[in-house]
N, C-alpha and C positions, 0 to 999 in steps of 0.2 A: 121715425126710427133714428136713433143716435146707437154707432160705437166708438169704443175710446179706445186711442194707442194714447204710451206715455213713455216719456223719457227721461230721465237723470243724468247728472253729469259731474265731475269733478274735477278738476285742475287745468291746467292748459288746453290749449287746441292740439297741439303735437304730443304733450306729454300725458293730457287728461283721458279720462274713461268714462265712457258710460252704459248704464242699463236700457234696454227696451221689455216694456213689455204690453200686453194687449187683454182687454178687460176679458176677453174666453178665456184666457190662461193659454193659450197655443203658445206666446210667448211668453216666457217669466225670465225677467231678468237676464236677456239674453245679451252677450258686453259687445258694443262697439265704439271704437275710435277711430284716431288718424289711421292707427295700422290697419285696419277694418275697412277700411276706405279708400284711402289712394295706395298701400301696398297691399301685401296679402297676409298680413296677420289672421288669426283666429278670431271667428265673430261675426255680427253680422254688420249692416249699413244701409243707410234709405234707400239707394238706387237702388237693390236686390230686393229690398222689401215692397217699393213701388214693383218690380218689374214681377214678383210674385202675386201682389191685388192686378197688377195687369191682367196678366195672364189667366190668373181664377176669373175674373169678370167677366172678359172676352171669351173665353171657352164656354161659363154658365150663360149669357146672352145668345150666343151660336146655339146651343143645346136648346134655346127657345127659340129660334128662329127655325131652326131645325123641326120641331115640333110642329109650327104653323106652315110648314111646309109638307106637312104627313111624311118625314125621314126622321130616324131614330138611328143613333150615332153607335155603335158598340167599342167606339174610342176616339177620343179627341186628347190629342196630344202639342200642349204650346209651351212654348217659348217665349218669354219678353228679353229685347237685351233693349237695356237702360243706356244711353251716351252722356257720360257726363265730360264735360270739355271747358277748359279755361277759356273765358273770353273777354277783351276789357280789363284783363284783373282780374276777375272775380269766375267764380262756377258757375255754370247750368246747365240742365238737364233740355238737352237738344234735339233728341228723340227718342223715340220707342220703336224699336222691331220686332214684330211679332212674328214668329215662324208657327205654322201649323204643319201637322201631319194629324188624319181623319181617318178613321174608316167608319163609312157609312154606306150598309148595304141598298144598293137600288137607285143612290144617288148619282142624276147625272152632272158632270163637270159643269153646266150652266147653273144649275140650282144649287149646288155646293158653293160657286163663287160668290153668287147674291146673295145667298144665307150667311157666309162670313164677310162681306164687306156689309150688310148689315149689322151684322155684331159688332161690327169695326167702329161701325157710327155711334151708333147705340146704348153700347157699354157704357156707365154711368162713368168708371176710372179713364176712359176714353174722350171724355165730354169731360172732364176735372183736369187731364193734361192741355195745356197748351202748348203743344210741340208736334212737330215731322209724328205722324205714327204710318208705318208702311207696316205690309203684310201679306208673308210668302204662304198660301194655302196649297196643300197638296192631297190631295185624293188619292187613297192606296186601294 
């Protein structure tokens, strides 16, 4: 199984723009640049877009471990924050924090925790970062 993101670009690093989009169509042409990314211009940017596949990956992998655990979730609610930091000079993406907040009837606080520090391991976009990934789980 192959999906495709793709990106375009035009003009400078500070000055230039460009499009993202994503073979579903969820994206089309959505514009990010410099403003997009180190201020807060309109638009998107990798770090949000990583911290969004985060996020769906690890919730969907939970929801399976959940399952193999006979616990069925009626809401799973995450978070990724992305750190992007200078270092050397140069960017990179230095960890991932993943907050949850659950509710899963019947689940106790032991089996909620294993089930998402399994998901933690687990998750395919979890295993593709190499970086700090921590992860605040909360049972409501």
């Amino acid at each position: 199984m192959k999906k495709t993101g793709s990106a375009v670009w035009s003009g400078g690093l500070k000055d230039g723009k460009g499009f993202i989009s994503t073979q579903s169509g969820a994206l089309d042409n959505v514009a990010y640049g410099f403003n997009t990314r180190f201020e807060d211009g309109p638009g998107s940017n990798p770090e949000e877009l990583i911290g969004a596949a985060h996020a769906a990956c690890f919730t969907m992998a939970l929801s399976g471990q959940l399952g193999e655990a006979g616990l069925r979730a009626t809401a799973l609610k995450t978070t990724a924050d992305v750190s992007l930091e200078k270092i050397d000079g140069s960017y990179a993406i230095t960890a991932v924090h993943l907050t949850l907040v659950a509710t899963i009837p019947g689940a106790t606080d032991e089996a909620f925790q294993d089930a998402a520090l399994r998901a933690k391991l687990g998750c395919p976009v979890s295993k593709l970062l190499a970086t700090e990934i921590t992860l605040d789980a909360h049972l409501e």
